[in-house]
N, C-alpha and C positions, 0 to 999 in steps of 0.2 A: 740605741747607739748614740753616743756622746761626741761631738766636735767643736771645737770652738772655730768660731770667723772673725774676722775683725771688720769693724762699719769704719767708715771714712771720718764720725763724727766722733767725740769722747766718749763715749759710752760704747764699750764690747757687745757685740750681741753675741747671744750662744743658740745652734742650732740642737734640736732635739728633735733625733726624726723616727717614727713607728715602723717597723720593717713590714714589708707587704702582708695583709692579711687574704682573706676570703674575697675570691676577686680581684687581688691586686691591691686594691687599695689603700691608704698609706695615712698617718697623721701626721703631720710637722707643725712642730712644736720651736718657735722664734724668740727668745727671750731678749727684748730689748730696751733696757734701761727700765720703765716704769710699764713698760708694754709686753704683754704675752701674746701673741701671735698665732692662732692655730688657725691650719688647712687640712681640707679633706673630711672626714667622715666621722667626727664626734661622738662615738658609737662605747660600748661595754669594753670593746677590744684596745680605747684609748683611754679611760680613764686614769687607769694608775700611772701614765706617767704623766699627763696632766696633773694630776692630784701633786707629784711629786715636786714638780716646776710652780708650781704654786704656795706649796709648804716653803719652797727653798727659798725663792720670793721673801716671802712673807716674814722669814726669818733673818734674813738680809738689814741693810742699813735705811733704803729704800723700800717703807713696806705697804705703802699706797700703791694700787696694781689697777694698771687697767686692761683687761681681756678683749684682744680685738675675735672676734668673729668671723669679719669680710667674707673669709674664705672658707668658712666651715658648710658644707652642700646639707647635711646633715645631721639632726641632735638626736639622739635618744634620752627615755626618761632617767636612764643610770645617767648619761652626761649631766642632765638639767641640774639632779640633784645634788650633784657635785659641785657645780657653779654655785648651787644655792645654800650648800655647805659650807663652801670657801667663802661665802660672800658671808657668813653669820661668824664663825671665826674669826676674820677681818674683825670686822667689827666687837667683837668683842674684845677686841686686844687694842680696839681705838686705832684701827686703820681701815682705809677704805679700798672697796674692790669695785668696779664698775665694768660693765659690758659694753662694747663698743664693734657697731656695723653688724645687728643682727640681723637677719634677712629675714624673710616671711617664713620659711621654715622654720626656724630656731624662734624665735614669738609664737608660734602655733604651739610648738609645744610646751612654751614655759610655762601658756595659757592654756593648753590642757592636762598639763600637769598639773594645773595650780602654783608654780613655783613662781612664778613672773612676779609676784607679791613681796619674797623673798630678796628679787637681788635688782641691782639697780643698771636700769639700760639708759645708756647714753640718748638722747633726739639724735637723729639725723639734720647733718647740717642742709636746712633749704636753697635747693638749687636755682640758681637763677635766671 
């Protein structure tokens, strides 16, 4: 399901939200200016509208993207490889796609996927 919000700042965000699967559990999807936004469960059952909010992105005037994480509890290997898809695409169209605020889960698997090599994670900013 589709909704548009409006942010307080110039830039519209658009929400994109995954209707409850197995368990309940829900993907939302935050499109905001240069940032993609996902929460919840990064799993088989999110991919294609991820993939989707990414192509449209990318096809946009703005097509440098950065992928926040934060809030994602869980990746699967079908998610990884779509991050690692979209981040080779990016680039070969001479745009760039970056990960940002992955948590020890979402590392573990990019690193046992092997895919971590592929796409590019932001440092975390050192706390003081």
């Amino acid at each position: 399901m589709r909704s548009t919000t409006s942010s307080i700042g110039p830039t519209p965000s658009r929400r994109l939200t995954r209707g409850r699967g197995n368990g309940g559990r829900t993907m939302d999807i935050v499109h905001d200016g240069q940032t993609l936004r996902l929460s919840g469960d990064f799993d088989a059952r999110s991919t294609m509208q991820v993939r989707t909010a990414i192509q449209e992105h990318l096809q946009g005037a703005d097509r440098d993207l950065t992928i926040d994480l934060t809030d994602v509890r869980a990746l699967d290997v079908i998610a990884a490889r779509v991050l690692a898809y979209a981040t080779l695409e990016a680039s070969r169209s001479g745009y760039h796609l970056r990960l940002r605020g992955c948590g020890p889960a979402v590392r573990r698997m990019l690193q046992l996927s092997r895919l971590a090599r592929f796409v590019e994670v932001e440092r975390a900013a050192a706390s003081a």
